[in-house]
C-alpha positions in Angstrom: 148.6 -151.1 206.2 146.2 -148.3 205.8 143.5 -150.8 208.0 145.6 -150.8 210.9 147.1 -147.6 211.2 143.2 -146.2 211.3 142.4 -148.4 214.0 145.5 -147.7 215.9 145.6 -143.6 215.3 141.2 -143.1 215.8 138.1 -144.8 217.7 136.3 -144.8 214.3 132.9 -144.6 214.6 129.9 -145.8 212.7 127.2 -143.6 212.1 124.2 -145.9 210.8 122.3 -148.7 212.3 121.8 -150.6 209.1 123.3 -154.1 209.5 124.8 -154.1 205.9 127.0 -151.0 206.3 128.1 -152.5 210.1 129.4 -155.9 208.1 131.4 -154.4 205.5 133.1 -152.2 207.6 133.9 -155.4 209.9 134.8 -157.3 206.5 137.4 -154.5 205.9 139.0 -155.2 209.4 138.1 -151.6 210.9 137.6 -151.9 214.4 134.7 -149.5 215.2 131.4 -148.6 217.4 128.1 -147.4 216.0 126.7 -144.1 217.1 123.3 -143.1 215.6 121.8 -139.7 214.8 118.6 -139.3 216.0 117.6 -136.1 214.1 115.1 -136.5 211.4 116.7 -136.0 207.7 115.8 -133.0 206.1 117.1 -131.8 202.6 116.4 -128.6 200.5 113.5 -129.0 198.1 116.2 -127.3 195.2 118.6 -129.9 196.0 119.3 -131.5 192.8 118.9 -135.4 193.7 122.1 -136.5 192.9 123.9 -134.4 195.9 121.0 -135.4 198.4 122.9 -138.8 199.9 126.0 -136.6 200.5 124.3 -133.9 201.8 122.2 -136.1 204.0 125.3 -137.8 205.0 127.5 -135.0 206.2 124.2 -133.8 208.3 124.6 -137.0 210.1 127.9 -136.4 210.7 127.9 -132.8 211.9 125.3 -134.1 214.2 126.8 -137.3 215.7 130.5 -135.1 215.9 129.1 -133.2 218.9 128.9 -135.9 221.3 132.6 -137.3 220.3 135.8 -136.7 222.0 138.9 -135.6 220.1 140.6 -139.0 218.4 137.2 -140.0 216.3 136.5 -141.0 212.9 133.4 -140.8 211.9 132.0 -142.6 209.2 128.2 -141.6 208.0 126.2 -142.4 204.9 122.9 -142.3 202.9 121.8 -144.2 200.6 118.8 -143.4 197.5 117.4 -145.3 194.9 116.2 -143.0 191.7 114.2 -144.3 189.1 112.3 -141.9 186.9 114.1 -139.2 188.1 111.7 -140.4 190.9 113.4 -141.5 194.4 112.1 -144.5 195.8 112.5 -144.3 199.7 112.5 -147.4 202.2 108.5 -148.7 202.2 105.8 -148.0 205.1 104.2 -151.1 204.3 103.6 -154.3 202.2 101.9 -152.2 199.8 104.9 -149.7 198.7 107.3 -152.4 198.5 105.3 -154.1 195.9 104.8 -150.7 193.8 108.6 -149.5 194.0 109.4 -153.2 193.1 106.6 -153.4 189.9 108.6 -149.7 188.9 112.0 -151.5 188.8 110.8 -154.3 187.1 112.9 -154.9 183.7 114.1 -151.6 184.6 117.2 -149.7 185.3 117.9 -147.7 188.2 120.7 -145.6 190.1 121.6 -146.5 193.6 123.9 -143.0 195.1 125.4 -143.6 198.4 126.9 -140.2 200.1 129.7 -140.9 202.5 131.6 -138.8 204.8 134.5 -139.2 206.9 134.9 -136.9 209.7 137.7 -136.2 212.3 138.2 -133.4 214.9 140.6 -131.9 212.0 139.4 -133.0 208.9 136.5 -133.5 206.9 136.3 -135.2 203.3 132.6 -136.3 201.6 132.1 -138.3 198.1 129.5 -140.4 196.6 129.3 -142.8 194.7 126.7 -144.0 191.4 125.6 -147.4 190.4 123.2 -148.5 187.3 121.3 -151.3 188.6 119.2 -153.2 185.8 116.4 -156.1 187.3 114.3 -158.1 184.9 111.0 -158.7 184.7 109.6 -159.9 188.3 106.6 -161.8 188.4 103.8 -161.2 190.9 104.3 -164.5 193.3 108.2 -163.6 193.1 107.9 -159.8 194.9 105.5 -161.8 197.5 107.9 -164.0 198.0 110.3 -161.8 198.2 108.1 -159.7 201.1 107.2 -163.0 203.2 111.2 -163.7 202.8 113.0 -160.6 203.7 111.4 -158.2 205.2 112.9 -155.4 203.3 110.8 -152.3 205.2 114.2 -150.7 205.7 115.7 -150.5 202.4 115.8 -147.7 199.9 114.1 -149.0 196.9 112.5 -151.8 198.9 114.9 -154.6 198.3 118.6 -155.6 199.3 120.5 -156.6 196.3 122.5 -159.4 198.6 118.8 -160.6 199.6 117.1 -163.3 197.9 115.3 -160.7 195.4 118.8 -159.5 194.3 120.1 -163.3 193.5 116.9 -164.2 191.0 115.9 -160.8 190.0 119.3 -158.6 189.4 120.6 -159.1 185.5 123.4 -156.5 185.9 125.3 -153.6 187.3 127.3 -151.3 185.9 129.5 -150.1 188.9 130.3 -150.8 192.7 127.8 -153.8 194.1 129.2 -153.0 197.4 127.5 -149.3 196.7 124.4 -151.3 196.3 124.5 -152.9 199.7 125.0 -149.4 201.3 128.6 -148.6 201.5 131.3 -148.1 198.5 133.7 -149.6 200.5 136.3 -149.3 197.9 136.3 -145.3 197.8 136.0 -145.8 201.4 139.5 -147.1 201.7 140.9 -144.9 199.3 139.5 -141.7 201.4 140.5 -143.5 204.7 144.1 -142.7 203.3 143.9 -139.5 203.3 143.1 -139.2 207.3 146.3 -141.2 208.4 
């Protein structure tokens, strides 16, 4: 099994302190400890916006690499929520979460997560694109959501497993893992490759 050979060959390592990323790695069995890059993420203005998760995802990783010792994996990622060709980044305040949440109202959206793997040998990035479409939210329901969830440190200002996701999210059209921050399933695939 792919699982176990990782665990056995690498100390894989986690490069994120989100909470959702942390529990589907555990859900896929990977035994693993969480290293976080303290830098501040920075992307070229040119970028196109697509590429930006990736980018900011291998930045995380060339960063976090230099304090590892020879048998890591690293995982990192980034995720960004673009609607309007406009990205919505996590909210400063009560105020921005109810804006980004009245723009994706009975709206679609893309959710891109960037991932890369890193070893001492090898490095391999992706990312990964999912159409997210919410209907119309009412006024009391995004204050509810806010009082509920807290969701100050989520791109696009809600978690599609929270509350907001169950009564507000009509469809997808791709990975919904992707959604919660991590496409675990072209995760495995890649994790293949480093065995």
């Amino acid at each position: 099994m792919t699982i176990e050979k990782i665990n056995d060959k690498y100390n894989v390592i986690l490069g994120s302190q989100s909470s959702r990323r942390k529990e589907l790695l555990e859900k896929m069995n990977l035994k693993f400890k969480i290293k976080i890059c303290k830098q501040k993420e920075i992307f070229p203005k040119e970028i196109n916006q697509n590429l930006i998760p990736e980018f900011l995802a291998k930045q995380k990783a060339s960063q976090i690499a230099l304090q590892l010792k020879d048998n890591f994996l690293l995982i990192t990622a980034d995720t960004i929520v673009i609607q309007n060709n406009n990205i919505l980044h996590k909210p400063k305040n009560s105020i921005e979460v109810v804006k980004h949440l009245k723009q994706l109202s009975n709206k679609q959206h893309q959710v891109i997560t960037g991932v890369c793997i890193k070893s001492k040998e090898k490095e391999i990035s992706f990312s990964c694109s999912t159409k997210v479409y919410f209907s119309k939210l009412e006024k009391n329901e995004i204050y509810s959501y806010i009082k509920k969830d807290f969701p100050y440190d989520k791109a696009g200002a809600y978690g599609i497993q929270d509350w907001i996701g169950y009564i507000g999210v009509k469809k997808i059209d791709g990975s919904f893992n992707n959604v919660v921050g991590l496409p675990t399933h072209l995760l495995y695939q890649n994790l293949k490759l480093f065995i």
